[in-house]
Structure formats: C-alpha cells, structure tokens
N, C-alpha and C positions, 0 to 999 in steps of 0.2 A: 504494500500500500504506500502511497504518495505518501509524505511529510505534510502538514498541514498548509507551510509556505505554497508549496508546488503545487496543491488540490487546490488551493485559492486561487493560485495563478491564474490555472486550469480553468475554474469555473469563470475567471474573467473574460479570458479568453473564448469561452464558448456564449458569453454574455457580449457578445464584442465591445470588452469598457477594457479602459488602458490598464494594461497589467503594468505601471514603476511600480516602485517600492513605497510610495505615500499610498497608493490606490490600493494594493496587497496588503499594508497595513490596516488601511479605514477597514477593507471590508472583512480581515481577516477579526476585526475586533466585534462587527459586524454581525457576523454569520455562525461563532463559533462560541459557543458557552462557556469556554476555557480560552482564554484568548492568548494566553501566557504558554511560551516554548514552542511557536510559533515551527520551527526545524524538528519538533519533537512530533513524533507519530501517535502520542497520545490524544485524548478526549475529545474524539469525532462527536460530541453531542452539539447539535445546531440550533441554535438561538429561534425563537419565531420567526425572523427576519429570514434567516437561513435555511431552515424551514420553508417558506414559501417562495423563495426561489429555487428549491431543487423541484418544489413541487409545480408551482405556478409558470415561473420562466425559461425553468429548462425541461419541465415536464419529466423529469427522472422517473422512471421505472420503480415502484414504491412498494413494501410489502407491509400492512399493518400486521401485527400479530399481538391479539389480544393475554394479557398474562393472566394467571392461573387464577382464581378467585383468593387465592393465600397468601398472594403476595405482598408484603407493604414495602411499599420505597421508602428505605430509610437512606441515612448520609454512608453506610458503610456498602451498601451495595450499590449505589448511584457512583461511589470511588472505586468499584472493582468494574462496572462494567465502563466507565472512563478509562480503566487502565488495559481492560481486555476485548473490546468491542473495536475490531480492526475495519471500522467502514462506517461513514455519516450515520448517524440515526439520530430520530427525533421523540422525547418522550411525552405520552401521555397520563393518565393520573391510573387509566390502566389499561394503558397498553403501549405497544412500542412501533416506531415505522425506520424500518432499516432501506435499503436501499441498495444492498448485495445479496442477491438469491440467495447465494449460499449461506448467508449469516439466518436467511429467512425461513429453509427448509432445516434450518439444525434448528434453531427456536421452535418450530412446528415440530420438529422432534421430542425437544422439550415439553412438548404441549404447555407453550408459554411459560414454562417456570424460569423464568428468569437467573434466579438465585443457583437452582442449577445446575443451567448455562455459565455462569460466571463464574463457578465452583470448579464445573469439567475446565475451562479454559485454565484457571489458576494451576490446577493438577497439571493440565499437558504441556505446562509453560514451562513448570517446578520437572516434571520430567525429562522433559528434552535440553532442560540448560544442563540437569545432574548426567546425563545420558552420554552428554560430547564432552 
C-alpha cells in the first residue's frame, strides 16, 4: 500500500487539482483522521471530507460491512485497527466502509466482528516479524 503522502498525491491527481507540497499538505490534513506521519502507512481512517470524495468524486468502489451487534468502539480498538487496516476506510457508529475487496471479503468472513479482525491481523503481524 501507498504511504499516505503518495495516496494523496494520487487522489489529486485523479481529482485533477495540483498535486505541490502546500496542496498535499491542505488536503492531506483534509481527508485523513490522523493527519500526523504523513510518509507513515498508518491510519487510513478518512475524515467526512474524505469520505465523500472517494465516495462522491471519485466514485471508488465501496464495500459497507455492517459489525456484529457486540461490538462497541472503544479508543483501544479504533488504535489497532488505525495500526492494522492497510487500505482507506471510513467509520460508522456501526459499521465500516473499506474500499479494498479484499479487506471487504475477510470482514465478511468475520461476519463483521471487527475486534476479531484486528486480533487475527495483530497475530499475523506478531508472526511473520518473529518468523524472519
């Protein structure tokens, strides 16, 4: 996955608005819930703003997936799936809209549990760095 810099580029460019580094900054403060670490491939979660531009002006390919009735968003799983959610998504109070099938059919796997989701990624992440 793109660094959050270059996905903004990206989305300007397919926006055709000037991609310098003032106009990647505004929109990157803009578009992304975490606006902080910009080079950093964490916390694809999208602001309203950003949000309706994947939805509205670029028309992106969207999958909602509603979460499990057990789920509550608290601050400690709203921080694992910012650290392990490797593709934009946008949240609802219940439910999620991702915008990489793949990320869409493992959730549906899930059958929306969230928590998890965020649990397996943590495991496979903890595996494969002790692995190599």
């Amino acid at each position: 996955m793109l660094d959050k810099r270059a996905l903004t580029k990206k989305l300007l460019k397919e926006l055709e608005l000037e991609t310098h580094t003032k106009s990647i900054r505004k929109h990157h403060r803009l578009w992304w819930m975490n606006p902080r670490n910009m080079d950093n491939t964490q916390s694809y979660r999208l602001t309203d703003a950003g949000y309706v531009m994947m939805i509205e002006k670029l028309q992106v390919k969207s999958y909602q997936i509603t979460f499990s009735p057990n789920i509550e968003l608290n601050s400690r799983l709203i921080l694992n799936m910012d650290r392990y959610l490797d593709g934009p998504y946008y949240l609802h109070t219940s439910s999620i809209v991702v915008f990489k099938e793949k990320m869409a059919v493992e959730l549906i796997l899930y059958e929306g549990d969230i928590e998890k989701y965020t649990r397996a990624k943590i495991m496979s992440q903890k595996y494969n760095t002790t692995s190599t």
